[in-house]
Each structure stands twice: as C-alpha cells, then as structure tokens.
TORKOL-4160 file (C-alpha; in steps of 0.2 Angstrom, whole numbers, padded with zeros to 4 digits, m for minus):
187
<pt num="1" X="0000" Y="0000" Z="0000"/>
<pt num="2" X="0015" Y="0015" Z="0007"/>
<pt num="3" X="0023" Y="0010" Z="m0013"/>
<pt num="4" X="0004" Y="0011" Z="m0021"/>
<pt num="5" X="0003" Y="0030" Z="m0011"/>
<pt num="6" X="0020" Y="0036" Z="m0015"/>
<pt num="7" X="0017" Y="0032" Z="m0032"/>
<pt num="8" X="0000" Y="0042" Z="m0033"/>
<pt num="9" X="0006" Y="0056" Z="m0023"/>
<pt num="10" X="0022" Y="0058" Z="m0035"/>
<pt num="11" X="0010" Y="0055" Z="m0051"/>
<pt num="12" X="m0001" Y="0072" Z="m0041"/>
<pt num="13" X="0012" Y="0082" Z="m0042"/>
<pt num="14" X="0017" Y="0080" Z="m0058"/>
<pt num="15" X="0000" Y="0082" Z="m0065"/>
<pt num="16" X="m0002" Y="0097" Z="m0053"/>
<pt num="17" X="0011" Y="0104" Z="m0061"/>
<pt num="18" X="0005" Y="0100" Z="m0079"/>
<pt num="19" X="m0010" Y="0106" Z="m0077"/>
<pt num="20" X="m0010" Y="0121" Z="m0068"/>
<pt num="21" X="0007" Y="0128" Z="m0073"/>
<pt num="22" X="0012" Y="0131" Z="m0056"/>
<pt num="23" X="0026" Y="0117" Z="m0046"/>
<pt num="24" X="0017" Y="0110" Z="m0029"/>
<pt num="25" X="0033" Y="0124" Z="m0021"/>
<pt num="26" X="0022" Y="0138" Z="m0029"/>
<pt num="27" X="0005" Y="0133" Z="m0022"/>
<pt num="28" X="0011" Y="0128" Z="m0003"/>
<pt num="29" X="0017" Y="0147" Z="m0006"/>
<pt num="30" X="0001" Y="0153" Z="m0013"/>
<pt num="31" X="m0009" Y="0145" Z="0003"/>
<pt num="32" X="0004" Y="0149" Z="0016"/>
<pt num="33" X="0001" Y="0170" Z="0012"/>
<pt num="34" X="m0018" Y="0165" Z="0013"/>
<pt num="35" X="m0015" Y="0164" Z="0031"/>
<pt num="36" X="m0024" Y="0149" Z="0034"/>
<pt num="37" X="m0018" Y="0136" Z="0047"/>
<pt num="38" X="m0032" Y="0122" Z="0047"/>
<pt num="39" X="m0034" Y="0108" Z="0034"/>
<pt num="40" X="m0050" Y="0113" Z="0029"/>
<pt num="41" X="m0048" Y="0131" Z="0027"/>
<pt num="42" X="m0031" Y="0130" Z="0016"/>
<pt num="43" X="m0044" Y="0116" Z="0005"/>
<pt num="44" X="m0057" Y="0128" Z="0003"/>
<pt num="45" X="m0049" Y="0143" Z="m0002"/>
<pt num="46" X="m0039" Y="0134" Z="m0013"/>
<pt num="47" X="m0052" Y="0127" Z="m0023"/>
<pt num="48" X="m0064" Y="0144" Z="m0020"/>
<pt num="49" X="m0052" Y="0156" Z="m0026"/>
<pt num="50" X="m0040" Y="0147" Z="m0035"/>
<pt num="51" X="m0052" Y="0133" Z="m0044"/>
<pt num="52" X="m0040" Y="0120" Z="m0041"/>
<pt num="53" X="m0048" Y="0102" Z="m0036"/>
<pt num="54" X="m0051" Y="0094" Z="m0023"/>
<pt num="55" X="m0037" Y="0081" Z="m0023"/>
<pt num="56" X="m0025" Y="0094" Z="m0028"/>
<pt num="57" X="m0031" Y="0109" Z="m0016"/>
<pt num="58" X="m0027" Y="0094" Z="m0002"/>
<pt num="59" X="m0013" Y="0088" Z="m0007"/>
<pt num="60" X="m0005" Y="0106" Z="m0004"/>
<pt num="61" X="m0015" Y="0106" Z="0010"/>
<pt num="62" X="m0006" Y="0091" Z="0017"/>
<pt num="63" X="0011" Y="0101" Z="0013"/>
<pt num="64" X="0007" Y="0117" Z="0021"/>
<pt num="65" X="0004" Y="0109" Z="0037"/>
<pt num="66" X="0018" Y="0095" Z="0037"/>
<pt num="67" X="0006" Y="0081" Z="0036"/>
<pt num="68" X="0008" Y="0065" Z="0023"/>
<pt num="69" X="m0006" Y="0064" Z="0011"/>
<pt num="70" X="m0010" Y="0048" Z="0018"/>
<pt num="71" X="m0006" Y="0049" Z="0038"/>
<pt num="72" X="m0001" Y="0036" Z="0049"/>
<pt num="73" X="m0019" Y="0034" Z="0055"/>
<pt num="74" X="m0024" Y="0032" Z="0039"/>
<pt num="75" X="m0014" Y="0020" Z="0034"/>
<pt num="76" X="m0018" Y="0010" Z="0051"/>
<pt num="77" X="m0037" Y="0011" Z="0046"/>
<pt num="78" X="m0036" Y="0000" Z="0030"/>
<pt num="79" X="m0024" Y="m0013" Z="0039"/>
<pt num="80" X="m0039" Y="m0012" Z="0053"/>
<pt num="81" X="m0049" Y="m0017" Z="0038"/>
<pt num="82" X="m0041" Y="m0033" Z="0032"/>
<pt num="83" X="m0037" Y="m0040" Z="0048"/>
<pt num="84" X="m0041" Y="m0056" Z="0055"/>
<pt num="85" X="m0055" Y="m0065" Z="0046"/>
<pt num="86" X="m0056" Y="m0053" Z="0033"/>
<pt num="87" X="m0036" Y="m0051" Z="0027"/>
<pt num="88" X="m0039" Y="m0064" Z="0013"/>
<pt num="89" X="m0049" Y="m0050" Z="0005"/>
<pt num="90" X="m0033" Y="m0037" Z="0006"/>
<pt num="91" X="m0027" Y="m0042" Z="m0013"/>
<pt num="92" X="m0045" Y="m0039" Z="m0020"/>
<pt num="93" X="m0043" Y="m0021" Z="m0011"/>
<pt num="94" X="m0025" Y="m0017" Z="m0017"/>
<pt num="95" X="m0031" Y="m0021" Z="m0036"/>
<pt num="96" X="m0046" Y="m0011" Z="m0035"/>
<pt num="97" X="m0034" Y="0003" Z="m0028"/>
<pt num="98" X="m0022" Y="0002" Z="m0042"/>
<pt num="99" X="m0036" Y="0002" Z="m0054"/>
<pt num="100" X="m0044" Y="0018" Z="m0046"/>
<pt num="101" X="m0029" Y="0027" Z="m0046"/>
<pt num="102" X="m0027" Y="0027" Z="m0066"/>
<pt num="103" X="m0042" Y="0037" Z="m0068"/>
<pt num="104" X="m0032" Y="0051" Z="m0063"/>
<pt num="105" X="m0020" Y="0063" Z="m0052"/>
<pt num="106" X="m0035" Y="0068" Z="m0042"/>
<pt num="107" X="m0041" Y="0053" Z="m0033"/>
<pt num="108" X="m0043" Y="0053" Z="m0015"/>
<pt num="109" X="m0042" Y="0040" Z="m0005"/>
<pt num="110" X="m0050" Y="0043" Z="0012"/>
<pt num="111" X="m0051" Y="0026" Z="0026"/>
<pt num="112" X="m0064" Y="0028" Z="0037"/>
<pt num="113" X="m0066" Y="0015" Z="0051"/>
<pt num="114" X="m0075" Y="0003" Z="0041"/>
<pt num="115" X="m0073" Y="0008" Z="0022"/>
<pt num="116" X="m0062" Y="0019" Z="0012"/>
<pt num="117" X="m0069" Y="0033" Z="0004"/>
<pt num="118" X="m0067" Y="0037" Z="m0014"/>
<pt num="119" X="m0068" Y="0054" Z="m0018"/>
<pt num="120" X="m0062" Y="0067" Z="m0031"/>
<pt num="121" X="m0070" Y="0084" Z="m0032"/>
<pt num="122" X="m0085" Y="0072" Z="m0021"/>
<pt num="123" X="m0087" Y="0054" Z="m0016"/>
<pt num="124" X="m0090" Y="0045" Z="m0029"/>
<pt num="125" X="m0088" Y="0027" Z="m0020"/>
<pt num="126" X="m0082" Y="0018" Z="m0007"/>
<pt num="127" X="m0072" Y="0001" Z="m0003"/>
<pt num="128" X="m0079" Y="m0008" Z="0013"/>
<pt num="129" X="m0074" Y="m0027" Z="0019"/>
<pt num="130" X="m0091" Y="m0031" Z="0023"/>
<pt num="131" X="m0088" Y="m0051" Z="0027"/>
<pt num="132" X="m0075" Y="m0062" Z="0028"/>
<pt num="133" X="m0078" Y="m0067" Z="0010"/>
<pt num="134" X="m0084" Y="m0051" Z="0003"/>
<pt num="135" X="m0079" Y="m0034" Z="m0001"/>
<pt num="136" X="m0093" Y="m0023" Z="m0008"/>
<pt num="137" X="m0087" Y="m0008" Z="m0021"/>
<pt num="138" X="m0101" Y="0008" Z="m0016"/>
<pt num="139" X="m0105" Y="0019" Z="m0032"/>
<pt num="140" X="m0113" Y="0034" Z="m0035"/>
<pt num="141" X="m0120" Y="0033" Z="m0051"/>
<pt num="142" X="m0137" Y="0044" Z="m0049"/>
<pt num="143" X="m0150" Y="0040" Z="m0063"/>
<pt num="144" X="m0142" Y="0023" Z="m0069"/>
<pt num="145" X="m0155" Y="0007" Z="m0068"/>
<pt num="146" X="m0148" Y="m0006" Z="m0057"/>
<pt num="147" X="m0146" Y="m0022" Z="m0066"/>
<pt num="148" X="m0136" Y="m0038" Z="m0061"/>
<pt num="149" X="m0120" Y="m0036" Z="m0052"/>
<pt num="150" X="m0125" Y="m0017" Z="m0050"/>
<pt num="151" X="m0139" Y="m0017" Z="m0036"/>
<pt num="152" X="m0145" Y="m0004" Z="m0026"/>
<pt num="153" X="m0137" Y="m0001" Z="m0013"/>
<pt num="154" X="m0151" Y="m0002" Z="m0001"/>
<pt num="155" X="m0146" Y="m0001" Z="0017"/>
<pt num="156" X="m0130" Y="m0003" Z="0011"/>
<pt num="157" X="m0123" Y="0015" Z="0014"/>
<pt num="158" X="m0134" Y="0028" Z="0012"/>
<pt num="159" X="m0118" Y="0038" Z="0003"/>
<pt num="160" X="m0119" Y="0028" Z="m0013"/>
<pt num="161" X="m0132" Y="0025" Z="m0025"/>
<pt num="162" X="m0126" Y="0007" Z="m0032"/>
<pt num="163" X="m0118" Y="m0008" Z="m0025"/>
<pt num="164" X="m0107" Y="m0023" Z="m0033"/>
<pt num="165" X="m0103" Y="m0038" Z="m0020"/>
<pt num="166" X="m0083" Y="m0044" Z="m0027"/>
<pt num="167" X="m0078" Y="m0061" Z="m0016"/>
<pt num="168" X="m0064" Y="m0066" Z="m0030"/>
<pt num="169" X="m0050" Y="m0056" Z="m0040"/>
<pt num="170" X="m0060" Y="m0061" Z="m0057"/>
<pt num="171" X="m0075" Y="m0052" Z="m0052"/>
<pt num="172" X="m0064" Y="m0036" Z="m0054"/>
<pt num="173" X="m0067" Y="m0036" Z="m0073"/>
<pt num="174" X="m0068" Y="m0022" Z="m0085"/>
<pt num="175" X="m0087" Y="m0020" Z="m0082"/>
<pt num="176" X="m0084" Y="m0016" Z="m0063"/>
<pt num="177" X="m0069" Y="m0006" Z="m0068"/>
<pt num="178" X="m0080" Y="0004" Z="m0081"/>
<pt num="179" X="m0096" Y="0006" Z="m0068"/>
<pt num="180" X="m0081" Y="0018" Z="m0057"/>
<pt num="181" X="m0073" Y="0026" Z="m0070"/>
<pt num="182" X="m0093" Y="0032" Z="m0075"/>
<pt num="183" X="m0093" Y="0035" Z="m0056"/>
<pt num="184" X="m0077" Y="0046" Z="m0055"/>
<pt num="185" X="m0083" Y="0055" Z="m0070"/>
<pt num="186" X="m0099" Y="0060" Z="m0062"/>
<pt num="187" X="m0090" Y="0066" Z="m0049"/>
C-alpha cells in the first residue's frame, strides 16, 4: 500500500504541475500567504479562489501543514480493515486501488473506520470489507437502472447509489472497472 501511495502522490504532483502551470513549491506558497492554518480552510480557499480540485487543493494542504497525504492513522485504518478473518480480501482491495488510481492525479483515498472513501471533487464510492468473503465496491451513479452485479445499494450506505458484492480477484473485470470510471466522471 505505502509504494501504491508514493506512487500516486508523486504522479499528483506531476499532474499538478502539468496542469496548472504552477510546481506543488508555488501553491504551498500561494496557501501559506492565505493565512490559513487548518486543513479545511487552506482546501477551501484553494479550490474557492484558486479553482483547483479537490485532490490537488489537499494535497497542498497536506504540505502546508507538514502532514503526509495519507497519515499514519490512515494507513492504520485500511490494515484495521483486512485483519483477522477478513485479510484474505486485502489483494482484492490493493487491485481495485491500483485500478482507481489510473483514472487520474485527483483521486482521494479517504479510510474511514470501516470503508475507504473514494472521492475526487465528491465521493463517488467507497471500498468496505463487509464479510470475511466479501468486499462490496459503493458507487454513485445517480439515474443509472440497477441491473445484475449493479444493485442498489439499499441499506447498504446511504452515501452511494449502487452496490457490486466482489468475493474473487476475477470479479474485478472491465465492467466493474467501467461502472467507477462512470462514477469518478460524475463526480
């Protein structure tokens, strides 16, 4: 997972760099003369003034304050997640991951106690362990029928639209693969 992390943060940067014309240097400097000194400010005014997206305006968020991307509490909720009973489900989790993080520099990763959030400019799904054989892929896909794999997500999580129960590696296909992309899009 760290290599997975460094690997999208250094891909952020670049593409930060590529498409805003300013260096991730020159944005921590823009921020730091906003006066800002909580998380959540710096973001805002970031993506309010300066239109920059959500991953990116949090990635120099992250920087103005010192903090990794990904803290170590983080990074403690997703192995809380795959523990135990459910650890057999970890590779299904890393290869969703990498295939997320193709979709672009902007992806967020956000672990919650008992799902990761997937978010860009908004959630646009979540990852969650939900049984010791199943991990279930949350989607926001407003106004899409749900049909096969792609059910309603019911009680699932009241963040997401859609649900897709995954309990093998071959389950994450191109379909699955194309239902998030559509997802991130949208978001």
């Amino acid at each position: 997972m760290a290599k997975a992390l460094d690997d999208t943060v250094a891909s952020m940067i670049r593409n930060l760099a590529e498409k805003t014309g300013k260096s991730l240097e020159q944005w921590v400097a823009l921020a730091r003369k906003n006066g800002a000194t909580k998380h959540g400010e710096i973001v805002k005014h970031l993506k309010e003034k300066h239109d920059l997206g959500h991953g990116y305006a949090n990635l120099v968020a992250h920087e103005v304050l010192q903090s990794s991307s990904m803290q170590a509490d983080d990074t403690d909720l997703v192995a809380a997640q795959y523990a135990g009973e459910k650890a057999a489900l970890r590779p299904l989790y890393d290869k969703l991951v990498a295939a997320i993080q193709k979709f672009g520099g902007d992806v967020e990763l956000s672990p919650k106690k008992a799902y990761v959030s997937l978010r860009r400019s908004k959630q646009f799904g979540l990852l969650q362990p939900s049984t010791k054989t199943r991990l279930d892929v949350g989607l926001n896909l407003k106004g899409v029928e749900p049909v096969g794999r792609l059910e309603a997500s019911g009680s699932f999580n009241s963040m997401c639209t859609h649900r897709v129960r995954v309990e093998s590696a071959d389950q994450i296909d191109k379909t699955l693969i194309g239902w998030l992309k559509q997802a991130y899009d949208a978001a």
